[in-house]
C-alpha positions in Angstrom: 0.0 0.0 0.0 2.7 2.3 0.6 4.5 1.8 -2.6 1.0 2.3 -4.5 0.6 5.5 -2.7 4.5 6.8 -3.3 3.8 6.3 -6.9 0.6 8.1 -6.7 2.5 10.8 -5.1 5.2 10.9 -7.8 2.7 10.6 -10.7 0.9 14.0 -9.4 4.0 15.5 -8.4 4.9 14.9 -11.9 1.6 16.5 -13.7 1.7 19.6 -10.8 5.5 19.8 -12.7 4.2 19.8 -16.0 1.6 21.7 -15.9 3.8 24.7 -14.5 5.8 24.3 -17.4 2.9 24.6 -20.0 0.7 27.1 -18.1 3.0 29.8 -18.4 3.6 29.0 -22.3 -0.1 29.2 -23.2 -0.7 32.3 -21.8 2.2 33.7 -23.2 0.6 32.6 -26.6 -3.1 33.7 -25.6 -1.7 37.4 -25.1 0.6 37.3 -27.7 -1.1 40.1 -30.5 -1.5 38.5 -33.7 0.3 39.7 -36.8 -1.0 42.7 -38.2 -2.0 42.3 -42.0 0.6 43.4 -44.4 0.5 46.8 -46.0 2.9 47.6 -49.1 3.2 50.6 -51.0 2.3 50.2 -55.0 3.9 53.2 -56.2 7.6 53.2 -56.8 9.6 57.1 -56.6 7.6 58.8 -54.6 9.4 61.8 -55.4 9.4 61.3 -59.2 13.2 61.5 -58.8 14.2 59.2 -61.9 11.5 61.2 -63.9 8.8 60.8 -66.7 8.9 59.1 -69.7 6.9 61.9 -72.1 4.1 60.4 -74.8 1.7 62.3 -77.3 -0.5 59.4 -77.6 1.4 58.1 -80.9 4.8 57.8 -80.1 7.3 58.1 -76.6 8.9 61.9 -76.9 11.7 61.2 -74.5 12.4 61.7 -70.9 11.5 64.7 -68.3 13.8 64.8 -65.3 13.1 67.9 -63.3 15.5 68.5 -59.8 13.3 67.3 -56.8 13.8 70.5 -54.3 14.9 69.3 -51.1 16.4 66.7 -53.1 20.5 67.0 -52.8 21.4 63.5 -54.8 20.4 63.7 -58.7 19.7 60.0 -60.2 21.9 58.1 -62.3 20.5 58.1 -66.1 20.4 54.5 -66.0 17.7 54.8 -63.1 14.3 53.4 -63.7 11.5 55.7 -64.7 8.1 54.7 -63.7 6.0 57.4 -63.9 4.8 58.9 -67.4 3.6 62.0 -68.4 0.6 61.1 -71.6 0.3 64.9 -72.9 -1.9 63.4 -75.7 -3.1 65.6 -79.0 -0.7 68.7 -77.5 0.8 70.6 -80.3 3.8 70.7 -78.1 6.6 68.7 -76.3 7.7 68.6 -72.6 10.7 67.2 -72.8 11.9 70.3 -75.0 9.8 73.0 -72.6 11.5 75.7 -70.8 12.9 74.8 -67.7 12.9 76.6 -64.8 14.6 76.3 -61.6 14.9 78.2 -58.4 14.8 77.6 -54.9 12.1 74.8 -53.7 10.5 74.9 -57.5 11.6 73.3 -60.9 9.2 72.9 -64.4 9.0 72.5 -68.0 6.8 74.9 -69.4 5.1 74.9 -73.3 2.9 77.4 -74.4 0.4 74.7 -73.5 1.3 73.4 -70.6 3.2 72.8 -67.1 4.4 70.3 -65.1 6.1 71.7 -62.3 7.3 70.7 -58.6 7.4 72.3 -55.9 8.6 72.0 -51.9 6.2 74.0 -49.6 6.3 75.5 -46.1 5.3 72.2 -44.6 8.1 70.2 -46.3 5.4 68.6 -48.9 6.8 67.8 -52.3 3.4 68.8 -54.8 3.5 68.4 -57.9 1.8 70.4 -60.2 0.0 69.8 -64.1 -1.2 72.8 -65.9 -3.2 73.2 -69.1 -3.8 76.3 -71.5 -5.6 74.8 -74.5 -6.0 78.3 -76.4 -2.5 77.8 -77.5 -3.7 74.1 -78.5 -6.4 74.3 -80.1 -6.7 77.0 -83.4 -10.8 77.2 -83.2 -13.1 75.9 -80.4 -12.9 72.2 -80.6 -15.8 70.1 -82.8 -17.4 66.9 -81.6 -15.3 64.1 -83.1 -12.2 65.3 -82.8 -8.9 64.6 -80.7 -8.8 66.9 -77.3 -5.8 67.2 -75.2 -4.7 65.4 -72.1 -2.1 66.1 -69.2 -1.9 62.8 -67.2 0.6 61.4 -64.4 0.7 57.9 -65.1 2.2 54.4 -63.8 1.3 50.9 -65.5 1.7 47.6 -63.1 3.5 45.1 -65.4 2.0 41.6 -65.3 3.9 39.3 -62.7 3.9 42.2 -60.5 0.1 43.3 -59.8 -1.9 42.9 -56.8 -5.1 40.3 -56.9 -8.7 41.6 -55.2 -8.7 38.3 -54.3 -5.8 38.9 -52.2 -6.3 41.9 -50.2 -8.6 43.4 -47.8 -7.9 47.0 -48.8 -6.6 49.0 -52.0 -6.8 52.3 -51.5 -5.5 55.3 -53.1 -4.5 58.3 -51.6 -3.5 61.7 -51.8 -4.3 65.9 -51.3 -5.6 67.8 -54.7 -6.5 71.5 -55.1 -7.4 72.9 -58.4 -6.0 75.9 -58.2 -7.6 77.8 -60.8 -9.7 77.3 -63.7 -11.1 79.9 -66.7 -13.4 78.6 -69.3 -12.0 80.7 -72.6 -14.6 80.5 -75.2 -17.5 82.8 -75.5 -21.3 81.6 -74.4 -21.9 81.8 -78.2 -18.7 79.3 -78.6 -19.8 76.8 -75.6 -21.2 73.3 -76.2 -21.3 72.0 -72.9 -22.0 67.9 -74.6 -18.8 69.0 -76.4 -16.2 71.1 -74.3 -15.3 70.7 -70.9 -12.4 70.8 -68.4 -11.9 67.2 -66.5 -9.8 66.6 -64.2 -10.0 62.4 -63.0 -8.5 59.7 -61.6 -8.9 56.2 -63.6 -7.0 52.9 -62.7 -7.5 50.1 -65.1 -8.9 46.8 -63.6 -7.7 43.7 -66.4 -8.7 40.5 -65.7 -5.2 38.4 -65.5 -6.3 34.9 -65.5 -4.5 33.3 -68.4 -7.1 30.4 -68.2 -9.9 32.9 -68.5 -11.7 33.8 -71.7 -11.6 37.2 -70.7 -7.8 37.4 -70.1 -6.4 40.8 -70.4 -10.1 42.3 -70.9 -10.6 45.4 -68.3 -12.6 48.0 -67.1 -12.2 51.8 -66.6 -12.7 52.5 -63.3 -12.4 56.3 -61.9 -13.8 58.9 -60.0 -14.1 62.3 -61.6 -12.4 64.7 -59.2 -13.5 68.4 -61.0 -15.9 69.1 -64.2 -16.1 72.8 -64.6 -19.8 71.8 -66.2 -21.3 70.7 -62.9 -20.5 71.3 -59.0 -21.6 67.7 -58.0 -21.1 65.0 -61.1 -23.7 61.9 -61.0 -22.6 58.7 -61.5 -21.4 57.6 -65.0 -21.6 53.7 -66.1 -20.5 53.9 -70.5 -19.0 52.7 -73.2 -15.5 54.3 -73.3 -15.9 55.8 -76.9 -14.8 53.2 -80.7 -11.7 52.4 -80.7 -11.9 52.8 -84.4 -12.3 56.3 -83.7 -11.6 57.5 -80.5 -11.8 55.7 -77.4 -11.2 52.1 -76.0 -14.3 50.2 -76.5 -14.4 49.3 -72.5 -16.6 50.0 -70.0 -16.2 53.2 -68.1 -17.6 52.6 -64.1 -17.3 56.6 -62.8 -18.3 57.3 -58.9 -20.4 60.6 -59.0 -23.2 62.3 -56.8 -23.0 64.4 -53.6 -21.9 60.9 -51.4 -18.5 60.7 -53.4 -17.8 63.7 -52.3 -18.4 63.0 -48.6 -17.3 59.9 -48.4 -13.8 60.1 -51.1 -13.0 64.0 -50.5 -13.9 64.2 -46.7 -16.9 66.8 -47.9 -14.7 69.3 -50.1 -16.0 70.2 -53.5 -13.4 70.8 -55.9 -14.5 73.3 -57.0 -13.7 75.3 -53.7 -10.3 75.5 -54.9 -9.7 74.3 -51.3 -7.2 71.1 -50.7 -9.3 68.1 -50.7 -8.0 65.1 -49.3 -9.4 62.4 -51.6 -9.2 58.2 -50.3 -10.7 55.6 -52.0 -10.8 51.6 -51.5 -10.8 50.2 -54.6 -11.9 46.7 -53.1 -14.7 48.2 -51.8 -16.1 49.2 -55.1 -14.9 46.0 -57.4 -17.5 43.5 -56.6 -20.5 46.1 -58.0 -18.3 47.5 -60.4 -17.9 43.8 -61.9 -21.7 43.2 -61.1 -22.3 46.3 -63.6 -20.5 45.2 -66.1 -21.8 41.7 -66.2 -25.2 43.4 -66.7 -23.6 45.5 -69.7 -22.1 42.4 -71.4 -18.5 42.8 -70.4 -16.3 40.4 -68.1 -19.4 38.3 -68.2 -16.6 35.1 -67.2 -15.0 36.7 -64.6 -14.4 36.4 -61.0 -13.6 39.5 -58.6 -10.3 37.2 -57.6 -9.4 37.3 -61.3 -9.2 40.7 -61.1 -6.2 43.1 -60.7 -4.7 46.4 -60.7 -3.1 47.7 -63.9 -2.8 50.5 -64.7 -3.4 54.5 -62.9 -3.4 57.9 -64.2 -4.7 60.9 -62.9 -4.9 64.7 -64.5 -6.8 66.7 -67.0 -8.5 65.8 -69.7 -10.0 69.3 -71.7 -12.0 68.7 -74.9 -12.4 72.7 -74.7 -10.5 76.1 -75.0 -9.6 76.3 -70.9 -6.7 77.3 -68.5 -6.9 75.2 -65.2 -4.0 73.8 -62.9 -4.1 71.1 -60.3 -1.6 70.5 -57.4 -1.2 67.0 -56.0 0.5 65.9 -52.8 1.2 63.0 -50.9 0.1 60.8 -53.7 -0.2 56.9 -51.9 -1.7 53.5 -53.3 -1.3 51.0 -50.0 -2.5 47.0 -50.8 -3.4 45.6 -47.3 -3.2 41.8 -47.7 -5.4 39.2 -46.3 -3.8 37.3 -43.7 
């Protein structure tokens, strides 16, 4: 009996012994924090350092490099450049513009535009794209006819993009201000279905399934930022023009009324010429932008995780005789992955 009773001893001994070892361990593990999800940064050179590549639409013009103010070190010309400037239908070349440099400021100017940058008080690096499209255009512009852009632009390369299916967040980020705008044509010279000035953001969304029969199809998806036509823009779900003609043949998906602009610019119109801070989720929005499409005809075999970012640009588009300039700052596109 008092063997049995020393081994009963020793066996609880031995699970008291045990159990302080593992105790200790799971809590440990119970208040450890899990991992946060990742976050990664989309846009390479922030600073637009190793500067644009310059097309008209038809052909590449050559390279911009402007000095970065605040920026000591000056890229090697073997750098990578992976920003573009698309001044399509200009008469004009920014590559050979006037530059200009002086204290916390550098530019190329054209008679018809201006792509400046410029350090402010607060240390911000904004970057500026101006448009004067009376020195463009010779007579108001008709309906049918080419109209000039000034867009900042970065393509994702396949290999490299983010999946929907892959990430709990995609937004975009950044401060805008349209400084100025003046409409140049007469009231006799207006067309308001034909001249306007636009100034947008519009990422292409490309289905990148290889397997799928709607590889490398996409979708234009933006949200119009200032339209001198209107104060508040409605929503806009269209064909994206003939490509025969002009256009892409895709389906434009547009945010519009009074809620974008409470819930994307944190309830500042444009067209205060205040400093808007603009954020938008792309995720958020690609499950009814697909939705609309698949009512349209288009992606009709595609999945939301088939889906992926490639392609941004943001700036003006102005199909009439105008002058406006917009500032940007603090320009972001974060992924947030799934766990």
């Amino acid at each position: 009996m008092k063997l049995k009773t020393s081994w009963r001893l020793l066996a609880i001994v031995g699970l008291v012994v045990v159990l302080s070892q593992a105790l200790p361990s799971a809590l440990i593990e119970a208040d450890e924090p899990k991992d946060e999800p990742k976050t990664t940064e989309l846009f390479g050179d922030l600073n637009f350092e190793n500067g644009f590549f310059v097309s008209d639409g038809s052909k590449e013009l050559g390279t911009l490099r402007l000095p970065v103010p605040g920026l000591e070190a000056t890229p090697s010309e073997s750098a990578e450049t992976v920003w573009r400037l698309a001044q399509h239908n200009s008469r004009y070349d920014l590559t050979k513009g006037k530059i200009e440099t002086r204290e916390n400021y550098s530019a190329s100017t054209t008679p018809g535009q201006r792509v400046a940058l410029e350090r402010n008080e607060q240390g911000e690096l904004v970057l500026f794209l101006d448009v004067s499209t009376d020195k463009e255009y010779l007579a108001p512009r008709k309906s049918g006819e080419r109209w000039v852009h000034l867009l900042l632009v970065q393509d994702f390369p396949e290999g490299k993009r983010v999946s929907f299916g892959d990430v709990e967040s995609l937004v975009f980020s950044c401060d805008a201000r349209v400084n100025d705008w003046e409409r140049l044509m007469s009231d006799e010279e207006f067309d308001g279905d034909v001249h306007a000035t636009q100034a947008s953001v519009y990422f292409v969304i490309s289905n990148d399934n290889p397997e799928s029969p709607d590889y490398r199809d996409y979708i234009w998806f933006g949200v119009s930022f200032f339209d001198d036509r209107w104060e508040v823009q409605s929503q806009y779900i269209e064909l994206d023009g003939d490509p025969r003609t002009i256009g892409t043949g895709k389906l434009i998906y547009r945010l519009g009324e009074q809620k974008t602009i409470d819930d994307l610019m944190g309830g500042v119109n444009p067209y205060s010429r205040k400093w808007t801070h603009v954020e938008i989720d792309l995720a958020q929005y690609v499950g009814a932008m697909l939705s609309a499409a698949q009512e349209r005809g288009f992606l009709m075999r595609t999945k939301v995780s088939e889906l992926k970012l490639s392609h941004f640009n943001y700036g003006w588009e102005t199909p009439g005789t105008y002058r406006a300039s917009l500032a940007v700052k603090n320009l972001r596109l974060q992924a947030t992955f799934k766990e």
